[in-house]
PALOLUM-9363 format. One line per 5 residues: number of its first residue (from 1); for each residue x, y, z of N, C-alpha, C, CB. Coordinates in steps of 0.02 Angstrom, whole numbers, plus 32768, in hexadecimal, padded with zeros to 4 digits. Atoms other than C-alpha are relative to their C-alpha. Glycine has a CB too. Layout:
NUM> X,Y,Z,X,Y,Z,X,Y,Z,X,Y,Z; ...
% end
This chain:
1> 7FD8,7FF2,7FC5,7DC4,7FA0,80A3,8001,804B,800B,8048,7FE4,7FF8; 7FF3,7FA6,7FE8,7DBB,8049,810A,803E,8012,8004,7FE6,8019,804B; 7FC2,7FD4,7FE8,7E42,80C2,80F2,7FFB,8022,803D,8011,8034,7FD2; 8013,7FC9,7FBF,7E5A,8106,81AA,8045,801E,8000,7FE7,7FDB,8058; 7FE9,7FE6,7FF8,7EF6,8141,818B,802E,8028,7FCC,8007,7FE8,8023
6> 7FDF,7FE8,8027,7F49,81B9,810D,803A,803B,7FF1,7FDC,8002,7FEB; 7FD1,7FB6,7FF1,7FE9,8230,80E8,8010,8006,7FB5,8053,7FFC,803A; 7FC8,800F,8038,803C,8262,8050,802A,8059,7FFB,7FCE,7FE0,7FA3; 7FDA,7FBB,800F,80CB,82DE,8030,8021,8008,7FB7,803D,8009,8037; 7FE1,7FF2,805C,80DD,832E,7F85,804C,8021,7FF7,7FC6,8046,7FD1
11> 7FAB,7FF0,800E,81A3,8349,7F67,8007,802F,7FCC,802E,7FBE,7FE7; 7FF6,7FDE,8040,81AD,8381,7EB8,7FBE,7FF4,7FD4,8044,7FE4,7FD9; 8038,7FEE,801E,811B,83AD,7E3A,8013,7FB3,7FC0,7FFD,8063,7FE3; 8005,8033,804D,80E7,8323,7D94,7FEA,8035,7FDB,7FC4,7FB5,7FF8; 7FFF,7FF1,803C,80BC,835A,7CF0,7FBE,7FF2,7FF7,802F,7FE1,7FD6
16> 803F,8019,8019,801A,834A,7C99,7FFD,7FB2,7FE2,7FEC,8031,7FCB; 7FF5,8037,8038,8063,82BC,7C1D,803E,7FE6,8029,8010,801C,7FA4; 7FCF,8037,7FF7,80E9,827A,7C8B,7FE9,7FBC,801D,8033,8018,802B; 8020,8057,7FE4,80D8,81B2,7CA8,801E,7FEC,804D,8024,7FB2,7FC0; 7FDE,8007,7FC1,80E7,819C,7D56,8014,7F95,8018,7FBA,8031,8041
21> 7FE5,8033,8001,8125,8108,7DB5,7FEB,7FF0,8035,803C,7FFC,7FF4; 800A,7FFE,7FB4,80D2,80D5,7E58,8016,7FAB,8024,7FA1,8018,800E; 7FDB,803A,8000,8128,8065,7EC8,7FD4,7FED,8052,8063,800C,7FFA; 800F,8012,7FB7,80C8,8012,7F76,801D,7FC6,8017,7FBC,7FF9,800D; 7FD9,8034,7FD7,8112,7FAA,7FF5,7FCB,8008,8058,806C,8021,8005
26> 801F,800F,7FD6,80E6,7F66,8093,802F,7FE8,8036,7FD3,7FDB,7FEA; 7FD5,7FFF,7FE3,814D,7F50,8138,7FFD,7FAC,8021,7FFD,8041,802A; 8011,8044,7FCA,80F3,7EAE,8194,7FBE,7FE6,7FE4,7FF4,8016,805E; 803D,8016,800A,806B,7E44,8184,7FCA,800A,8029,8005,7FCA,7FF8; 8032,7FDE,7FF6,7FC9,7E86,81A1,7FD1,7FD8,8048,7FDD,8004,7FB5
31> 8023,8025,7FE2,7F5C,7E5D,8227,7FBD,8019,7FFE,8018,7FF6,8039; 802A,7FD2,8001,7ED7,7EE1,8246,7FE6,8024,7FDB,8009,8019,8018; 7FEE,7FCD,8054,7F1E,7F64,81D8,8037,7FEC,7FEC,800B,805A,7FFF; 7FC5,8013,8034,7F98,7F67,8148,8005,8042,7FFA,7FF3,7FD1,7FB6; 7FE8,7FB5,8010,7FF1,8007,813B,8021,7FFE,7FC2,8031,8021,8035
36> 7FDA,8013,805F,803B,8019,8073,8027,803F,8002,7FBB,7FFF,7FA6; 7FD8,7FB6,800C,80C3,80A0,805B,800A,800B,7FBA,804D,8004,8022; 8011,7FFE,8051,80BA,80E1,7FB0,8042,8030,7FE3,7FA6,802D,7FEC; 7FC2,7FE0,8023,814F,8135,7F4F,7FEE,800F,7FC1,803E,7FD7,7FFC; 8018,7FE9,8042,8121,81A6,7EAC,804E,801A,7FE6,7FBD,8042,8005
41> 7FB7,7FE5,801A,81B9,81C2,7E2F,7FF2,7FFE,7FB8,8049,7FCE,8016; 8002,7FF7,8043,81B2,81FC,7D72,802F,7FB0,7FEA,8027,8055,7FEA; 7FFC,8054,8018,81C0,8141,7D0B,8062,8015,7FF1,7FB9,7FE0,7F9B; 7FBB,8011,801C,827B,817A,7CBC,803E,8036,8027,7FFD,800C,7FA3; 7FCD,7FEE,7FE8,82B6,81E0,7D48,7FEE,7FED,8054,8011,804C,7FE7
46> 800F,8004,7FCA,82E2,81BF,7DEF,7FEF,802B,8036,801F,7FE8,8009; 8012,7FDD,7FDD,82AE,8247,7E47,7FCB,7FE8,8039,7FF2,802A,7FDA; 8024,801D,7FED,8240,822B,7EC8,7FD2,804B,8013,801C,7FC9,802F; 8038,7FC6,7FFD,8198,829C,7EC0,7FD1,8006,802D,7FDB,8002,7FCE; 803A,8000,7FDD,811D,8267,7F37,8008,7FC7,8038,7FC4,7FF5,7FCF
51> 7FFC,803F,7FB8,811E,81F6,7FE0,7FBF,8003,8028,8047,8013,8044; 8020,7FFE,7FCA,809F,81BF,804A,7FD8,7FAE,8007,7FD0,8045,7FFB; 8013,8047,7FEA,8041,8124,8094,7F99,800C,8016,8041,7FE7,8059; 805B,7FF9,7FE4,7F76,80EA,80B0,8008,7FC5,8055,7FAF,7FC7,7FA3; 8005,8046,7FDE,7F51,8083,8142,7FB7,7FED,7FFB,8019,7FFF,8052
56> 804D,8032,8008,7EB9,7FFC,812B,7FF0,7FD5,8026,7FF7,7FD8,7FCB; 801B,8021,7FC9,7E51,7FA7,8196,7FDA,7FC6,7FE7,7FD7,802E,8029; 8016,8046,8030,7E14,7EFA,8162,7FB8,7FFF,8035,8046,7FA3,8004; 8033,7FE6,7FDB,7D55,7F03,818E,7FBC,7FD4,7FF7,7FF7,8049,7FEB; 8039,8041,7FF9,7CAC,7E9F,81BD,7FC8,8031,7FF0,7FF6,7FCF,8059
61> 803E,7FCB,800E,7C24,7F0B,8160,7FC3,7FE7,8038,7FE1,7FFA,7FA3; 8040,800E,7FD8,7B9E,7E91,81AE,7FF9,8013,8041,7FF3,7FC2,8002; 7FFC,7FE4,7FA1,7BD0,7EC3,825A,8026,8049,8019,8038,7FBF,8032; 7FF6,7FAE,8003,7C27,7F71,8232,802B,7FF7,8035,7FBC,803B,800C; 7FD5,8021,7FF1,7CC9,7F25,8287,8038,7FF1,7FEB,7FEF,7FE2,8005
66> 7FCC,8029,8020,7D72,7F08,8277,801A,7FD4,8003,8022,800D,7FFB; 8009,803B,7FFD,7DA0,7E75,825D,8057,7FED,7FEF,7FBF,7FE8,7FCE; 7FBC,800B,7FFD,7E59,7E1A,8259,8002,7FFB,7FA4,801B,7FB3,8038; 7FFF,8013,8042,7E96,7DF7,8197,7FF6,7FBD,7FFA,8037,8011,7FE0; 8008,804A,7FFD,7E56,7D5D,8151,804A,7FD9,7FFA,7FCD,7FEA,7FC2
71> 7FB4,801F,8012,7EDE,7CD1,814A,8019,7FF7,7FC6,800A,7FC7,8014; 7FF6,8000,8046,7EE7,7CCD,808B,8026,804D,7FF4,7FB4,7FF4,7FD7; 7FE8,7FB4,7FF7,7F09,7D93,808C,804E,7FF0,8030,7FB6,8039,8034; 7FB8,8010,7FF3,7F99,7D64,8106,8036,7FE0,7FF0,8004,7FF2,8021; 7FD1,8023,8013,7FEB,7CE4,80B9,801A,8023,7FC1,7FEB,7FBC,7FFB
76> 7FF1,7FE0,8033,7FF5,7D4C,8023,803D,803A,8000,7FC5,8017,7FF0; 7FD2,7FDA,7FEA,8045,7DD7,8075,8032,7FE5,801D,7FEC,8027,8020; 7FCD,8017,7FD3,80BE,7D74,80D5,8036,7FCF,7FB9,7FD2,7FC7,804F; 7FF1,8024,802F,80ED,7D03,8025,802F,803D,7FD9,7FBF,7FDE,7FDD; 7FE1,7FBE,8030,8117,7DD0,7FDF,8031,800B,8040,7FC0,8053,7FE3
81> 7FC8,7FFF,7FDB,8188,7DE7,807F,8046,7FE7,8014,7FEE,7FFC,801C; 7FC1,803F,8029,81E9,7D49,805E,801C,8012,7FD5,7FEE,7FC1,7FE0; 7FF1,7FF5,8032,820A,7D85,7FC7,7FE6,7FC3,7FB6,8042,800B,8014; 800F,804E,8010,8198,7CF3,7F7D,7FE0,8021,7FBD,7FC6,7FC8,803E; 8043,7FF2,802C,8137,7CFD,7ED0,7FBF,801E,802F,7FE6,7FB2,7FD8
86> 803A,7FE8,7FD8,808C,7D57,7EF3,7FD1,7FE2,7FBF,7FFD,8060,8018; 8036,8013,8047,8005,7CF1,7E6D,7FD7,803C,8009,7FC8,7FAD,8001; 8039,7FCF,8008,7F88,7D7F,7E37,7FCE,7FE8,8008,7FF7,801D,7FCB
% end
């Protein structure tokens, strides 16, 4: 999937050896693109160090095209919006 869209804003600095904690979320279910907002925070403090989001484009190599998300990909995301189990 093409990233076409990216930001991120660095808040506060990490460490060489600190264990970070990264957290993504997602607002809606995807159609086109899926935008992911990402949240960086040291594992045992809450601080929050780093913010920013990708957006992705779900894509038809053979035809170099974008293409809607398959329906498996949606139901997945829409099962994590519910608040449903997500099987790996």
């Amino acid at each position: 999937m093409p990233v076409i869209d990216l930001a991120i804003e660095y808040k506060q600095p990490a460490r060489y050896d600190d264990v970070l904690e990264i957290t993504a979320c997602f607002a809606e279910t995807p159609r086109v693109r899926v935008r992911l907002d990402y949240e960086v925070r040291r594992a045992d403090d809450p601080t929050l160090l780093v913010t920013g989001h990708t957006t992705l484009c779900f894509f038809d190599r053979t035809r170099n095209r974008p293409i809607a998300a398959p329906p498996p990909v949606r139901a997945v995301f829409e099962r994590a919006l519910n608040g449903q189990k997500v099987e790996e």
